[in-house]
N, C-alpha and C positions, 0 to 999 in steps of 0.2 A: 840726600844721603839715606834718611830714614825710607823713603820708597823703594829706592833700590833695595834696601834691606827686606824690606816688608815683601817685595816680588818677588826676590828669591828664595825668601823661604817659602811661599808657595809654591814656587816651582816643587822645591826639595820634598815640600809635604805633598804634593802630586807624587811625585816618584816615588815614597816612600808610601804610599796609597796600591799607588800600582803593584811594587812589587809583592807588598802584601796580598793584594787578591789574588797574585798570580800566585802565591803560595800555596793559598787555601784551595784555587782551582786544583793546584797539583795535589793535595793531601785527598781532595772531593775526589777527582775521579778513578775508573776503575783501571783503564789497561793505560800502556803506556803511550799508545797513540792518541789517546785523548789528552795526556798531561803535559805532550809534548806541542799544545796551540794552548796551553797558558804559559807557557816560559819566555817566548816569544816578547809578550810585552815588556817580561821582564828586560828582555836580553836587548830590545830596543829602543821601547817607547820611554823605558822611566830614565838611560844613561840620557838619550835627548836631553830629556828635564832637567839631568843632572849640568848638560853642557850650556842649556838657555842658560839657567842660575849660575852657573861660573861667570859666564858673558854678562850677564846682567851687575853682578856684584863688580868684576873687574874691569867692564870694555873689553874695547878691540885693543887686547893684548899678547905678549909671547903665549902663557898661561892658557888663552883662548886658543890660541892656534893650535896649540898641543891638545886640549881638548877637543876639539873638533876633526884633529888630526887621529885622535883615538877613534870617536866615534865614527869617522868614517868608513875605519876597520871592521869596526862591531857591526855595522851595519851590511858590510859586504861579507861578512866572514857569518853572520847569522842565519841565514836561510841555505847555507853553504852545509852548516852546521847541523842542520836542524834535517836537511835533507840525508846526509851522509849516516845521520840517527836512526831514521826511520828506514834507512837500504838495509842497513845493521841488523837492525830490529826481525826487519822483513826475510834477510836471509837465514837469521837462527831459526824461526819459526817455519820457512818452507823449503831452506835450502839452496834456494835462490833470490835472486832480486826480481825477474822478467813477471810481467803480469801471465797470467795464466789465460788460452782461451780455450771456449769451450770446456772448462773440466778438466785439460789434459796438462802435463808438465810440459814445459819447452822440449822439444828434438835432444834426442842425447842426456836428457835428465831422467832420472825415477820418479815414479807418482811415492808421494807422500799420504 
């Protein structure tokens, strides 16, 4: 009993580790494509953590299954997320999303 305890509060103090630095990485850095590869951990690695320590504290339970049913969400819906941020981002700042070659704006767009 007491193990199980003791393991998952580590897990929980890993996740609450991680999300922390991923704070401080977002407060440290300067634009916003840099603060967007520290949220990442937050948005995946520390729920994991959060889902071992459930599993650990309760078994293979309904409670597990719903957690891991959560994070499988999080996990496909994150780089989903993370990606549709930086299109975002990309189109405010040039008007579009397409990468640029040579210097020129895509066919049918204005140079910025």
């Amino acid at each position: 009993m007491i193990v199980k305890e003791v393991f998952s509060d580590i897990l929980l103090g890993l996740a609450v580790l991680i999300v922390l630095t991923s704070a401080i990485g977002v407060l440290v850095m300067r634009d916003a494509y840099q603060k967007l590869h520290f949220v990442s951990p937050a948005g995946l690695v520390a729920p994991a953590l959060v889902a071992l320590a459930v599993m650990v504290q309760h078994g293979v339970y309904e409670n597990t299954g719903e957690t891991f049913l959560a994070l499988f969400f999080m996990i496909i819906a994150g780089p989903l997320i993370s990606h549709a941020t930086i299109r975002a981002m990309r189109v405010r700042e040039k008007g579009h999303w397409r990468p640029q070659r040579g210097g020129k704006a895509p066919a049918g767009e204005k140079e910025q």
